[in-house]
C-alpha positions as CSV (number, residue, x, y, z in Angstrom):
1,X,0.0,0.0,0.0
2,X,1.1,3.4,-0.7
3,X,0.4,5.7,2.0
4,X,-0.5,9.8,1.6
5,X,0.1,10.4,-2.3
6,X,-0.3,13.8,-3.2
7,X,-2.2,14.6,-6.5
8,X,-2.2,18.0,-7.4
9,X,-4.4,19.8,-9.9
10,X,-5.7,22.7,-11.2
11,X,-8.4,22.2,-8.4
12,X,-6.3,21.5,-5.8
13,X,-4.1,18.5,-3.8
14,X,-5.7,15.7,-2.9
15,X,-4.3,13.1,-0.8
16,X,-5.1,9.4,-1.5
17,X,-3.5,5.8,-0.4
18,X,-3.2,3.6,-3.4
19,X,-3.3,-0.3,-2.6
20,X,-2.1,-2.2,-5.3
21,X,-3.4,-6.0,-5.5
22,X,-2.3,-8.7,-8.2
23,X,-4.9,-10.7,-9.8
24,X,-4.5,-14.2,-10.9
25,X,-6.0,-16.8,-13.0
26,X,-7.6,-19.8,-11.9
27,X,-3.8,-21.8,-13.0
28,X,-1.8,-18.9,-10.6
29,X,-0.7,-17.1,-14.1
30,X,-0.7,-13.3,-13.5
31,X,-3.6,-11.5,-15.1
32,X,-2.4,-7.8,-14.1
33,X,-3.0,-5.4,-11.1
34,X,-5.7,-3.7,-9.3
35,X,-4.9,-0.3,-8.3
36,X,-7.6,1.0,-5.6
37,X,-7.7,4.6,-4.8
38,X,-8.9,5.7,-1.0
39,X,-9.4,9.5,-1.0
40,X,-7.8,10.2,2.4
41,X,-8.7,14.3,2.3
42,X,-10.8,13.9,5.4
43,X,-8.4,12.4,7.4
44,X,-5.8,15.1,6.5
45,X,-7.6,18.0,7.2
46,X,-8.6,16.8,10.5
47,X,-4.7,15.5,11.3
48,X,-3.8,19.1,10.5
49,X,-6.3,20.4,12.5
50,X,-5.7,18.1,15.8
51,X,-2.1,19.0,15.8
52,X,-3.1,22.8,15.4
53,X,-5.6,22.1,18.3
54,X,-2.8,20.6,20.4
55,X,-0.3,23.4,20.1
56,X,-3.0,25.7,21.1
57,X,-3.8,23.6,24.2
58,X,0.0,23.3,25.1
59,X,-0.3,27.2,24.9
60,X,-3.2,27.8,27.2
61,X,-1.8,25.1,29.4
62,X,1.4,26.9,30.0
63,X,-0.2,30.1,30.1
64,X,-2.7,28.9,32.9
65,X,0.1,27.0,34.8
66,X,1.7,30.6,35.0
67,X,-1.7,32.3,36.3
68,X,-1.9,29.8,39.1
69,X,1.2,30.5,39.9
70,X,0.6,34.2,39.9
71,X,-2.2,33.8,42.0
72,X,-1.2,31.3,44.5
73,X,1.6,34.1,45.0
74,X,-0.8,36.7,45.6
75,X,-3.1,34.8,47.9
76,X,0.0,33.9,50.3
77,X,0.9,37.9,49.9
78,X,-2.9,38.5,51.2
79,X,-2.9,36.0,53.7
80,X,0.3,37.2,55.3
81,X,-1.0,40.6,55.2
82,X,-3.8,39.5,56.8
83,X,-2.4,38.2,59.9
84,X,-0.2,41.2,60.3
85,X,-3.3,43.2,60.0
86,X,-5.2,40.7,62.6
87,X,-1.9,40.7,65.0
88,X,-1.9,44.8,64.6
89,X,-5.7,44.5,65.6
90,X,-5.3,42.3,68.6
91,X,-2.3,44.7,69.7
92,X,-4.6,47.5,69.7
């Protein structure tokens, strides 16, 4: 089988596999070949479009990895700002 051939055309590329199958005669003598062509478009486009999905997850990933880091920074800044406020309070 040939995998992912390109055809390209006034109309465009198109992407097929090609499996190519002898055919034999009742006494095992080779007749010729049959060349089947599987239109594999679909299955492009969306390959194409899950890797550009994944990079854009890996993206958002690191980009909310480094706003929970942010904020877990910020909310141990409060918290210790709170206890000095409380332990200014109780002083008071």
């Amino acid at each position: 089988m040939l995998k992912n051939i390109e055809w390209t055309t006034e109309k465009g590329t198109k992407h097929f596999d090609i499996n190519i199958s002898q055919v034999f005669s009742t006494r095992n003598h080779l007749l010729g070949v049959t060349l089947t062509f599987i239109e594999t478009n679909d299955y492009e486009q969306l390959t194409q479009e899950l890797e550009s999905t994944r990079l854009e997850l890996a993206r958002v990933s690191k980009i909310l990895a480094e706003t929970t880091s942010e904020l877990i920074m910020a909310y141990n800044e409060l918290e210790s700002t709170r206890k000095e406020l409380e332990l200014l309070h109780q002083q008071t």
